[in-house]
C-alpha positions in Angstrom: 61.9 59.0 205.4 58.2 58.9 206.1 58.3 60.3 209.4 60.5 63.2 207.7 57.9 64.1 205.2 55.4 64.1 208.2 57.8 66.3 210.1 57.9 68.7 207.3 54.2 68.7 206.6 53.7 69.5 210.5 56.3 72.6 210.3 54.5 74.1 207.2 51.1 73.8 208.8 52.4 75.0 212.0 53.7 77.9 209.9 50.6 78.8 208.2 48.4 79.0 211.5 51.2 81.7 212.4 52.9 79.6 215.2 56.5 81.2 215.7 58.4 79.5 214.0 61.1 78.7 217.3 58.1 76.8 218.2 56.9 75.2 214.9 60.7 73.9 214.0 60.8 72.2 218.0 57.3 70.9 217.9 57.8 69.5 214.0 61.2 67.7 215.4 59.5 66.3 217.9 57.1 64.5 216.0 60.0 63.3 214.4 61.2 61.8 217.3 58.3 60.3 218.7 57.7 58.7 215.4 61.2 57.4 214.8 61.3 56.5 219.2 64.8 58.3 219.3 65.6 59.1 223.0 65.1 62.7 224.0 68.2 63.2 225.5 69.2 63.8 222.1 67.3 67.2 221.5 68.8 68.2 225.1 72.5 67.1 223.5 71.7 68.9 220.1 70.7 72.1 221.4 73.6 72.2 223.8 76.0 71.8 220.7 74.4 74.0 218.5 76.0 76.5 220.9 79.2 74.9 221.1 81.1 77.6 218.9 82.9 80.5 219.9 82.7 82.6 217.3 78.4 82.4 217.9 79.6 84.8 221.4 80.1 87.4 218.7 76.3 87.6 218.3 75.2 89.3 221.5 78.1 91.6 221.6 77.6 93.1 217.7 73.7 93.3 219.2 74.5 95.0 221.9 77.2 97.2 220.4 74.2 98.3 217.5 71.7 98.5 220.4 73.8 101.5 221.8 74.3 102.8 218.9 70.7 102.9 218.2 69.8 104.4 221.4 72.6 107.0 221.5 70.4 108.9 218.4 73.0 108.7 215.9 70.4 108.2 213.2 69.9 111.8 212.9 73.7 112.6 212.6 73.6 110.3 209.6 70.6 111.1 208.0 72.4 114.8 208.5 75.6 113.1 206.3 73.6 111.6 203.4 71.5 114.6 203.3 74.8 116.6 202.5 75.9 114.1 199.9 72.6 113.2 197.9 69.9 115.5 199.2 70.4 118.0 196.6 68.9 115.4 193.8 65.4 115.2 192.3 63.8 112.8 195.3 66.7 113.7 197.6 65.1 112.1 200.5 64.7 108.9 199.1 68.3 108.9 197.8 69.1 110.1 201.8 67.0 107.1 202.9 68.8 104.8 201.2 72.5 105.8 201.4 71.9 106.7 205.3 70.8 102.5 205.6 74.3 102.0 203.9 75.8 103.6 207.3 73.5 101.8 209.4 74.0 98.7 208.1 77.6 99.2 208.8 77.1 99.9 212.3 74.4 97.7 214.0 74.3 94.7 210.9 70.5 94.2 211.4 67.4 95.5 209.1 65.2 96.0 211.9 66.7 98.3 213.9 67.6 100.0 210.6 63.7 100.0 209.9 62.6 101.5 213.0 65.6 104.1 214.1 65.3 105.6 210.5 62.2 105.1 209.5 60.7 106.9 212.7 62.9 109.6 211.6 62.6 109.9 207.8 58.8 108.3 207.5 57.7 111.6 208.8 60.0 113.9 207.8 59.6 112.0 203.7 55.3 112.5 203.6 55.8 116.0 205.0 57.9 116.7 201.8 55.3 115.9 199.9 55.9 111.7 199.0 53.2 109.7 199.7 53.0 107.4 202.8 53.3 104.2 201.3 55.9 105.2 199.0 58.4 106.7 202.1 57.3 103.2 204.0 58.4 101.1 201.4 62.0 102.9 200.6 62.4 102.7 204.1 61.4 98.7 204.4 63.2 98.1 200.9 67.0 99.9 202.1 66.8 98.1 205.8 67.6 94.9 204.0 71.1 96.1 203.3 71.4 95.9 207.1 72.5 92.3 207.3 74.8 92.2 204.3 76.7 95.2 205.1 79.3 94.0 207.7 79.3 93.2 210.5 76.4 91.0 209.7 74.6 88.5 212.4 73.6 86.4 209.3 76.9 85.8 208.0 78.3 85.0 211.4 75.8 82.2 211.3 76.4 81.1 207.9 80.1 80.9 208.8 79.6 78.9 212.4 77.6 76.0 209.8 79.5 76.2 206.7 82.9 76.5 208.5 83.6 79.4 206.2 86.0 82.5 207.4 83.6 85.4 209.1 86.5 87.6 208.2 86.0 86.3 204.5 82.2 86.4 204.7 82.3 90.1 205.9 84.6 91.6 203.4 82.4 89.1 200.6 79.3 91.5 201.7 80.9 95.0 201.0 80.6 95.0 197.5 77.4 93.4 197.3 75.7 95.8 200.3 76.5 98.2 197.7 75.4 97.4 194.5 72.0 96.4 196.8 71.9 100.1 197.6 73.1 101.3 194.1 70.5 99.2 192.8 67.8 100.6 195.1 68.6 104.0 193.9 68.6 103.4 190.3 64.8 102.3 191.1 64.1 105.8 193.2 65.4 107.4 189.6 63.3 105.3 187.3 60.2 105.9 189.8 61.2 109.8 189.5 60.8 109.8 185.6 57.0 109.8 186.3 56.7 110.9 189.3 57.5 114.8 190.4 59.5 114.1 193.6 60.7 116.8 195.7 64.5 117.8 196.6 66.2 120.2 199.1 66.7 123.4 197.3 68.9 125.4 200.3 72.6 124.8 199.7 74.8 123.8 203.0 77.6 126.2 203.6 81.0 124.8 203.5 81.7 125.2 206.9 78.3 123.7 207.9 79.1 120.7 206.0 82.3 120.2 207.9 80.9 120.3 211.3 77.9 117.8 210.0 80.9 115.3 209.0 82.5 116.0 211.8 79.6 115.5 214.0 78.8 111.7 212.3 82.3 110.7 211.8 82.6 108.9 215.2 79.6 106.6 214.6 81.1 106.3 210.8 84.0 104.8 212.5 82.6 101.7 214.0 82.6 99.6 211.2 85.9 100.6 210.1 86.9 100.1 213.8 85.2 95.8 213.3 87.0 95.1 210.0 89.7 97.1 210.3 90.4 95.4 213.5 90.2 91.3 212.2 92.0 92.6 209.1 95.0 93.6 210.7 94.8 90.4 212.6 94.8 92.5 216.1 91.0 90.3 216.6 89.0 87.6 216.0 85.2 88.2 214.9 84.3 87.7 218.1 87.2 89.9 219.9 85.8 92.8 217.4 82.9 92.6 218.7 83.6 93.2 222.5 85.5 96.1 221.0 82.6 97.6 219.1 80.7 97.3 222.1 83.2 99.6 224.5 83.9 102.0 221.9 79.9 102.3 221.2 80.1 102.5 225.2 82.3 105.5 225.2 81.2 107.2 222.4 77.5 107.3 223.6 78.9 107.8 227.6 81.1 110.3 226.5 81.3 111.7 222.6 77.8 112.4 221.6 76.5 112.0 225.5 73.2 111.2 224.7 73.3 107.9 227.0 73.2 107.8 230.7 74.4 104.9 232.8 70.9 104.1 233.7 69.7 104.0 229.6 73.0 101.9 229.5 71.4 99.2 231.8 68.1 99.3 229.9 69.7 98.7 226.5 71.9 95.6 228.0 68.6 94.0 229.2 66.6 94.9 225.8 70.2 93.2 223.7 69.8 90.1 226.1 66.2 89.8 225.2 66.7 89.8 221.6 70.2 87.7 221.9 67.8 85.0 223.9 65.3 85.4 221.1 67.9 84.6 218.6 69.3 82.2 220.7 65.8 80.2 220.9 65.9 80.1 216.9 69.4 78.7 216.6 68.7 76.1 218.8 65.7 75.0 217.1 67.1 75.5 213.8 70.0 73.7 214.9 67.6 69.9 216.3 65.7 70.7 212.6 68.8 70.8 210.5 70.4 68.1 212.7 67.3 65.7 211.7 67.9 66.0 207.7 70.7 65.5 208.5 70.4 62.7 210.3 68.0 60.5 207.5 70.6 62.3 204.4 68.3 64.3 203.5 70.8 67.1 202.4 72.5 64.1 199.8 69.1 62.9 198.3 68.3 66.4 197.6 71.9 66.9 195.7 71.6 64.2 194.1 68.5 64.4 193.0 69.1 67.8 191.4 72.0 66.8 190.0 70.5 63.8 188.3 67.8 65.5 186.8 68.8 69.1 186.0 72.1 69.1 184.3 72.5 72.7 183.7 74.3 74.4 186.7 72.9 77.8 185.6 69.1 76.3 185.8 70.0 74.6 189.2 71.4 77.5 190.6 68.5 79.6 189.7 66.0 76.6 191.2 67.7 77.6 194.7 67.3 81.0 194.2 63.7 80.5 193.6 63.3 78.4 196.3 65.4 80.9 198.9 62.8 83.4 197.6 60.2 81.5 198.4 61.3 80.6 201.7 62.3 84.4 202.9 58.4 85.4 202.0 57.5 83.7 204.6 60.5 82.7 207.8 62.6 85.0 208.8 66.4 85.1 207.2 68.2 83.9 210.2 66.3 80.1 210.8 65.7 80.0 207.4 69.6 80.0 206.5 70.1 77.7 209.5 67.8 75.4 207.9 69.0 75.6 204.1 72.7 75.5 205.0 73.2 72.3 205.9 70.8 71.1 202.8 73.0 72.6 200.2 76.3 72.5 201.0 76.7 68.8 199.8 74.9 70.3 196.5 77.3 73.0 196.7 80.3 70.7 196.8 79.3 68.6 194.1 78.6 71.6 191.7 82.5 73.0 192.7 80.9 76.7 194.2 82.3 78.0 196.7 81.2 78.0 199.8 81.9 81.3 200.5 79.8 83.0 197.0 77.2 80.6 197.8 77.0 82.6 201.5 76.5 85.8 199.9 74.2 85.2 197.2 71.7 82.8 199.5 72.0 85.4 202.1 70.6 88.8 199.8 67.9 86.8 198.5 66.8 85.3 201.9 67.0 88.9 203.8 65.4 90.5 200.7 62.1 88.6 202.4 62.1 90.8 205.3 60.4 93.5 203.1 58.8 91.0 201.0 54.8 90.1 202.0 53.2 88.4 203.9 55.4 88.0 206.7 58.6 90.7 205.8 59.3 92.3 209.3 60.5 95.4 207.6 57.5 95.7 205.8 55.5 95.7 209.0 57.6 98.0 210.9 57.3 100.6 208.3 53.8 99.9 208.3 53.7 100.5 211.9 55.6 103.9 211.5 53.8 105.1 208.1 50.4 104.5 209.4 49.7 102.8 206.0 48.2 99.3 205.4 50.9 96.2 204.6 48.8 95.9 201.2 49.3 99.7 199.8 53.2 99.2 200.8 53.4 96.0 199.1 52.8 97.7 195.8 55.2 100.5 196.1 57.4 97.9 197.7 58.2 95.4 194.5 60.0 98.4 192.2 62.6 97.5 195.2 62.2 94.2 195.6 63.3 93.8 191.7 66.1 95.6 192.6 67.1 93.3 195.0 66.9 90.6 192.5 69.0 91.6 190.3 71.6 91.8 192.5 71.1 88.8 193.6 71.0 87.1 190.2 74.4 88.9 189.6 76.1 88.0 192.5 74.7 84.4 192.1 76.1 83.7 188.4 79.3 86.4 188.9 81.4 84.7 191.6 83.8 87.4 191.2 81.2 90.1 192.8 81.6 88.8 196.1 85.1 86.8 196.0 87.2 89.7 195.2 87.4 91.8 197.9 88.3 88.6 200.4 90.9 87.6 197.5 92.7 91.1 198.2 93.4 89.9 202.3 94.8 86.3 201.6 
């Protein structure tokens, strides 16, 4: 246990001198194993199993299908569809902002993509209106984080792969919760709007104009009805989906909106292969980490410890939010629910929640850290974009962040929130 706590002590000091944290989770582990003189073929073994899964092959395919997407420009088309739905409100654009991250999430399942594509789009387009820079930055960091619970989602995939929990389940478990995230967000744009004299879009849209700006977005719209439809009707697998999304993105980029060529196709392949290897890197280090605490029972000491000394299930739940919180302020959402996972699932089964809530919950509050200072990568891609400093965002930021939390603290102690929808496909 001693070289554990020094294992730990290393990653968090690693972390602070801004090592990435692929890096700081191998180089902790290793000082495990030097300290505990394990054989190093072990690490080799580990990181080779942590890929041994077949539903993890749905990762670079759902990348790849949202990196097409993101490239083919649809962002406009969709920003064109929320504008017709919500853009006639008292801070349309924020509204637009918001429900338009709704149908990116849907399609690509990541915040930063969402962050960028949009944000370059609406940033600009928001401050010329007349909203202030850090105020369009932070809507924009704030809505990306519906990204990965909207299905399909790369973090639930993940989740699933560790927790042996359905990815069907774990994607219809996000719907409803993507949602009230969004419906949340918006309730804070109106409370904002109370004080605040935001502009909205005055011209109406003809009928007929609205029809051909449906028409024009309805075959990116598709793609996530295309995904779930698809595993729901038990035609695919998650992973099968996924190869599917990525031909029809193919054809409807190629073909529909023809706003790829062959030769953009080949970059984007190489640029979803980068970040699948990035990933990649960060499940396998995750992976030799979590395998470690698992290794010295780390996961059961911590169980029973809570459970020994806090007997109030809502208090114990709420110490894990807090601490998931904490966490997502500073690691990214994907190694830090590699890490976690493994920790509380003997928790979880001593406590009787199911695996599948506990997925959903943990996941919102650890993604509502990317656009949550100091390290939220939303946050600094708006930043980026806006041209405004991290700290000026970070203020407008938290009216969202709060939004986020309360969703979270529903979903947490409402089971129901996020088990009904998978109850409906048994």
């Amino acid at each position: 246990m001693t070289y554990i706590i020094l294992m730990l002590i290393c990653f968090v000091l690693l972390m602070l001198v801004r090592i990435p944290i692929p890096f700081a989770l191998l180089a902790s582990t290793l000082v495990y194993f030097v300290g505990v003189d394990l054989p190093f073929d072990i690490v080799v073994i580990r990181i080779m199993r942590s890929f041994d899964s077949f539903i993890l092959l749905a990762i670079p395919f759902f990348v790849l299908a949202g990196k097409i997407m993101s490239r083919a420009n649809i962002s406009d088309r969709l920003i064109s569809i929320a504008d017709l739905m919500v853009g006639r409100l008292k801070g349309g654009l924020a509204y637009v902002n918001i429900v338009v991250s709704m149908f990116f999430g849907g399609i690509t399942g990541t915040a930063i993509s969402d962050t960028t594509a949009i944000g370059s789009i609406l940033i600009p387009t928001m401050v010329k209106e007349g909203y202030s820079k850090r105020f369009s930055a932070a809507v924009t960091a704030a809505s990306s984080t519906m990204g990965p619970i909207i299905p399909p989602s790369l973090m639930f995939i993940i989740y699933g792969s560790i927790a042996q929990v359905s990815i069907r389940d774990l994607f219809l478990a996000g719907a409803l919760p993507g949602v009230l995230v969004g419906l949340a967000q918006m309730g804070a744009v109106k409370i904002i709007g109370l004080r605040t004299d935001f502009p909205k879009r005055t011209r109406k849209i003809p009928f007929m104009e609205g029809v051909n700006i449906v028409k024009n977005g309805l075959p990116a719209l598709v793609l996530p009805v295309l995904i779930l439809g698809s595993i729901l009707l038990g035609i695919a697998s998650p992973t099968e989906a996924a190869v599917i999304a990525v031909f029809y993105a193919t054809l409807i980029a190629l073909f529909g909106y023809r706003t790829m060529t062959p030769g953009n196709l080949i970059e984007v392949v190489k640029d979803s292969a980068v970040e699948t290897g990035s990933v990649s890197i960060i499940i396998a280090a995750a992976a030799l980490f979590g395998w470690v605490l698992s290794n010295e029972q780390v996961p059961q000491y911590f169980a029973q410890f809570l459970v020994d000394n806090v007997h109030n299930k809502i208090m114990i739940l709420l110490l894990i939010n807090i601490m998931l919180f904490i966490m997502g302020m500073f690691m990214d959402a994907i190694p830090a629910i590699m890490i976690v996972t493994p920790v509380f699932l003997p928790l979880f089964k001593m406590m009787e929640i199911d695996p599948l809530h506990a997925g959903v919950f943990m996941s919102i509050n650890l993604i509502t850290g990317l656009a949550t200072p100091p390290v939220g990568c939303c946050l600094f891609a708006a930043s980026i974009i806006s041209g405004e400093s991290m700290e000026k965002i970070s203020i407008s930021v938290l009216p969202f962040l709060a939004a986020n939390v309360v969703v979270v603290l529903l979903v947490t102690y409402v089971p129901f929130v996020s088990t009904f929808i998978p109850s409906l496909f048994p």
